[in-house]
C-alpha positions as CSV (number, residue, x, y, z in Angstrom):
1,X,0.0,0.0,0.0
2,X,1.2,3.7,-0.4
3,X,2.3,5.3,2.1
4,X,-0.1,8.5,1.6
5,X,1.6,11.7,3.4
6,X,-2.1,13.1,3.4
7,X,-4.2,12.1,6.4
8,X,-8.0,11.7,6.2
9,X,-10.2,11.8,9.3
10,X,-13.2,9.7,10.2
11,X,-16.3,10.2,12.4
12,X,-18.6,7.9,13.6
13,X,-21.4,9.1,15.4
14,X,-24.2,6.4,17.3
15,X,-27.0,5.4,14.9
16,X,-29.5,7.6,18.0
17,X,-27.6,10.5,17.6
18,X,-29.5,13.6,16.2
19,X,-26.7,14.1,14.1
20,X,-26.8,10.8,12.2
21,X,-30.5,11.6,11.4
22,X,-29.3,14.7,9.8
23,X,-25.9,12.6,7.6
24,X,-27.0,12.6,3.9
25,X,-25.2,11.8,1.1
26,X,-25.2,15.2,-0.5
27,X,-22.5,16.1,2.8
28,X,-19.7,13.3,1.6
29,X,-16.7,14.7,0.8
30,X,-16.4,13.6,-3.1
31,X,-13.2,12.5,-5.2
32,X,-11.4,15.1,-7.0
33,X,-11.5,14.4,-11.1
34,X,-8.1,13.1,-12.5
35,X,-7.7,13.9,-16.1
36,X,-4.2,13.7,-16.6
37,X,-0.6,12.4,-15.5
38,X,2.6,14.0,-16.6
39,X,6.0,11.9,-15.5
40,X,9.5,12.8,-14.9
41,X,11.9,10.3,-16.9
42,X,14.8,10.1,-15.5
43,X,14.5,8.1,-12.0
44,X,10.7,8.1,-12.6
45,X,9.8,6.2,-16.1
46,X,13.7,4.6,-16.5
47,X,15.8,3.2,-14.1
48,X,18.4,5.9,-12.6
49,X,22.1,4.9,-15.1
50,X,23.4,8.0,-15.0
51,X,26.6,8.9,-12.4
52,X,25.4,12.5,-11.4
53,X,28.3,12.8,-9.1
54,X,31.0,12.0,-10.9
55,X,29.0,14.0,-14.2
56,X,29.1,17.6,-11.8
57,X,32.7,16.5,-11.2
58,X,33.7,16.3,-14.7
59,X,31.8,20.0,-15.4
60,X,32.7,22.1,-12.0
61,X,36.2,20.1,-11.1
62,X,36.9,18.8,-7.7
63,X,37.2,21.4,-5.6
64,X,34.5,23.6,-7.2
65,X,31.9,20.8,-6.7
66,X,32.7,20.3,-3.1
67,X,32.0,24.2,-2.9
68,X,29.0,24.0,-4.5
69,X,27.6,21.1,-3.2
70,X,28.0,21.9,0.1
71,X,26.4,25.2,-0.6
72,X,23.3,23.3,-2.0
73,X,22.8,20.5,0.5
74,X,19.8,19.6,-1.5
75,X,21.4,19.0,-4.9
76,X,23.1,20.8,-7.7
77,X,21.7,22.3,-10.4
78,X,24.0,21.8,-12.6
79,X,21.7,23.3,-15.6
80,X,21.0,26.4,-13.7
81,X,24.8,26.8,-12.7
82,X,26.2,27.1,-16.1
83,X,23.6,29.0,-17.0
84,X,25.7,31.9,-16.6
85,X,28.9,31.3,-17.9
86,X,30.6,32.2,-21.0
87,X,29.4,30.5,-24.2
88,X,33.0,29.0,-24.6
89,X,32.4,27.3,-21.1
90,X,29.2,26.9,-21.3
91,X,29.5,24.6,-24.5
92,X,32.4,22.8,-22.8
93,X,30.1,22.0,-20.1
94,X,27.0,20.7,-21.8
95,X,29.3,18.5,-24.2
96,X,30.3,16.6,-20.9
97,X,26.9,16.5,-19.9
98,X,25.5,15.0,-22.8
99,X,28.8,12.2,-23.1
100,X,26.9,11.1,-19.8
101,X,23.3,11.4,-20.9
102,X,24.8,9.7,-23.6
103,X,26.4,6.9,-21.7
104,X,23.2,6.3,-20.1
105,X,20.9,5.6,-22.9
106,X,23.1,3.3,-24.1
107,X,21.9,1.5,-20.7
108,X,18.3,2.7,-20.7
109,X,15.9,0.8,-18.8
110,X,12.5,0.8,-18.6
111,X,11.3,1.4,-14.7
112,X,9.4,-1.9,-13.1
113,X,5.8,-0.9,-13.4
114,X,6.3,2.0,-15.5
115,X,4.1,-0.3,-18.9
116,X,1.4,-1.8,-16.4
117,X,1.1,1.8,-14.9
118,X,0.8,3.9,-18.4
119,X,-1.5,0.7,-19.8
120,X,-3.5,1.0,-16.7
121,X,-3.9,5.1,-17.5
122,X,-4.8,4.1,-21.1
123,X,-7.9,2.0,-20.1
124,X,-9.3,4.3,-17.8
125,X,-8.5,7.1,-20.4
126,X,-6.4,9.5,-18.4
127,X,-3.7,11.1,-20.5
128,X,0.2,11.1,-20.1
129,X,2.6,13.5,-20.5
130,X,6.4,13.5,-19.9
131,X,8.6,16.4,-18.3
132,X,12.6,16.0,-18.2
133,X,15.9,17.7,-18.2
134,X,17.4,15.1,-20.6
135,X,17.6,15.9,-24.5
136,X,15.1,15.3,-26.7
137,X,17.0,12.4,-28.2
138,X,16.9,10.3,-25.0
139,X,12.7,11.1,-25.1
140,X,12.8,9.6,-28.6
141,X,14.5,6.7,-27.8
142,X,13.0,5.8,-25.2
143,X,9.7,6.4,-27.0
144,X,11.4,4.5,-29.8
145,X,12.6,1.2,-27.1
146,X,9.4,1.1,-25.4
147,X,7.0,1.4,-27.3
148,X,5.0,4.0,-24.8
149,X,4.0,7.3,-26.1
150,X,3.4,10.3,-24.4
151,X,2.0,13.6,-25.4
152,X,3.4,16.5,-25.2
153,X,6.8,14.9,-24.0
154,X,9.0,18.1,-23.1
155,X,12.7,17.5,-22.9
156,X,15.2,20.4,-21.9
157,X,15.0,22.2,-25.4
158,X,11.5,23.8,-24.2
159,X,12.5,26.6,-21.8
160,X,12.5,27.4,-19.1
161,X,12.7,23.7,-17.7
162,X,11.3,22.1,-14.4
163,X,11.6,23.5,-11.4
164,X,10.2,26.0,-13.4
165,X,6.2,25.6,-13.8
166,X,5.9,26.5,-17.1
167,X,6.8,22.9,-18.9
168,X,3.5,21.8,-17.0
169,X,1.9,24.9,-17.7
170,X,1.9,24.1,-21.1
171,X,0.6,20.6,-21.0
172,X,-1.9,21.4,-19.0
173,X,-3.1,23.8,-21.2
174,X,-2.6,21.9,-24.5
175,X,-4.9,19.4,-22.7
176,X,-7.5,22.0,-21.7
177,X,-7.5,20.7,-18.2
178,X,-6.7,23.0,-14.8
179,X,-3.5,22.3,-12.9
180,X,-6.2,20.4,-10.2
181,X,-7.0,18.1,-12.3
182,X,-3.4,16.5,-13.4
183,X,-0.7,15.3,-11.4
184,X,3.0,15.3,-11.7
185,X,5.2,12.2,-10.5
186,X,8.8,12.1,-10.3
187,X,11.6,11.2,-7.9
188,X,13.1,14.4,-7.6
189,X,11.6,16.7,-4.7
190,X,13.1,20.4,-5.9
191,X,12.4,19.9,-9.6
192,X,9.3,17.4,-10.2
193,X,7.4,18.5,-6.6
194,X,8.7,22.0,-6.9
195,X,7.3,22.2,-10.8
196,X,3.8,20.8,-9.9
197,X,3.8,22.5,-6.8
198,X,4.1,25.9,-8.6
199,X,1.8,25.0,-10.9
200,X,-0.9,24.4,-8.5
201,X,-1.1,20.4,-9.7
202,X,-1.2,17.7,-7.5
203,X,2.5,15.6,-6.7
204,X,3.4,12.3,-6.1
205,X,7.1,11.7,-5.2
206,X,8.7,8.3,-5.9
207,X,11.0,7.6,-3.4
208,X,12.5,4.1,-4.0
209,X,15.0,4.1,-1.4
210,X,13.6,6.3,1.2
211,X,15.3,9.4,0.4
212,X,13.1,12.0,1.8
213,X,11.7,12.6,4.9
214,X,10.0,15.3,7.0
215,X,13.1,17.2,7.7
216,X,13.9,17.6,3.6
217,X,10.1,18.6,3.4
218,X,10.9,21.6,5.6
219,X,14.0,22.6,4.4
220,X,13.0,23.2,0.9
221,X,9.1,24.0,2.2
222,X,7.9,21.5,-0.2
223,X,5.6,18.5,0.9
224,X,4.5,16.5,-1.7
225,X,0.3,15.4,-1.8
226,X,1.7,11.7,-1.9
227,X,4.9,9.9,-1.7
228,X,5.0,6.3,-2.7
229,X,8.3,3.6,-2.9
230,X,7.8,2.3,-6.2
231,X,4.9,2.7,-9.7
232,X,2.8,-0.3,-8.5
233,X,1.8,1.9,-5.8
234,X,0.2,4.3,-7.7
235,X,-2.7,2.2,-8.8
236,X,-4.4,2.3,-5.8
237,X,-3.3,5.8,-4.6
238,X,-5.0,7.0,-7.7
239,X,-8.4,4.7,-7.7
240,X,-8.6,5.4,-3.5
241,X,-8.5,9.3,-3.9
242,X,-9.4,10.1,-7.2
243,X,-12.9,9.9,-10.0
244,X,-11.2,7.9,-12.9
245,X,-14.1,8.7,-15.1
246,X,-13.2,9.4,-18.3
């Protein structure tokens, strides 16, 4: 079962009580409509391949990464970092990043769950979409690979990227749907909880190895609606809390 970080209270009243007399239907709280889910790739639809650590190594150098990664306890940016820097650096830097990106879709794997989940969506005819920070070649091949599509699939070429909201923006209203009604799962809490947060859609964190807790919820003041340990969960996180109806 999930491991919902939203808590729901019950109250049970005697069947004499004036108040039970008074309980009608009408007063039930009802599920919320769910008309779409956009995913992270990265760590969310594809098994994690890609050595992050030694990748902000290779584009800051040693000394510079311990600098700023202590200065960002809760992860580099490394996208945002070079944003800055002169276009002679700057293209040094994302020609190391995508040797990585590259390395790892060389090993791309497809995320235990990920085809039952997005077959699942299908039947119940809730749409996908696909935010990442990867390169639009890795969103082809893995579309390509797996044989899953999902539309619109934004990779890093549309700007500005997650955490910014925008990306989901933009689905959302390609879809015609409100930010309430779609939900945005990935395994990163500042980029895929911080976009959806922003956007004022509902979040689901995958956490496979119990990452996060309460104490990175406050540091970055972001809490996501639910947090589950792997995609099977999310079958019955979405049918216990949400109207499926197409």
């Amino acid at each position: 079962m999930p491991s919902f970080l939203l808590s729901k209270s019950f109250f049970h009243f005697p069947l004499k009580s004036p108040l039970f007399h008074h309980f009608s239907m009408s007063t039930l709280p009802t599920k919320s409509r769910l008309r779409g889910v956009v995913f992270d790739m990265d760590g969310t639809l594809t098994v994690p391949v890609i050595d992050f650590a030694a990748m902000y190594k290779a584009v800051l150098g040693d000394d510079d990464y311990k600098r700023v990664k202590a200065e960002n306890p809760s992860g580099i940016d490394i996208l945002h970092h070079i944003e800055n820097w002169s276009p002679n650096k700057q293209r040094k830097a994302y020609q190391i990043i995508a040797d990585f990106e590259k390395q790892g879709l060389d090993r791309l794997q497809i995320m235990p769950g990920a085809a039952e989940l997005c077959g699942f969506l299908d039947g119940k005819k809730i749409r996908r979409g696909l935010i990442t920070r990867n390169v639009k070649e890795a969103v082809d091949l893995f579309h390509q690979r797996f044989g899953m599509m999902f539309s619109p699939a934004l990779s890093r070429e549309f700007r500005p990227y997650k955490p910014d909201p925008a990306p989901l923006l933009h689905i959302c209203s390609t879809w015609e749907v409100q930010p309430n009604e779609v939900m945005m799962v990935g395994d990163s809490l500042k980029d895929d909880v911080a976009c959806g947060k922003q956007a004022g859609a509902l979040t689901c964190l995958l956490d496979e190895k119990g990452r996060y807790g309460s104490q990175d919820f406050a540091k970055l003041d972001l809490t996501p609606d639910f947090k589950v340990s792997s995609l099977n969960e999310v079958y019955s996180l979405l049918e216990s809390n949400f109207n499926l109806t197409p």
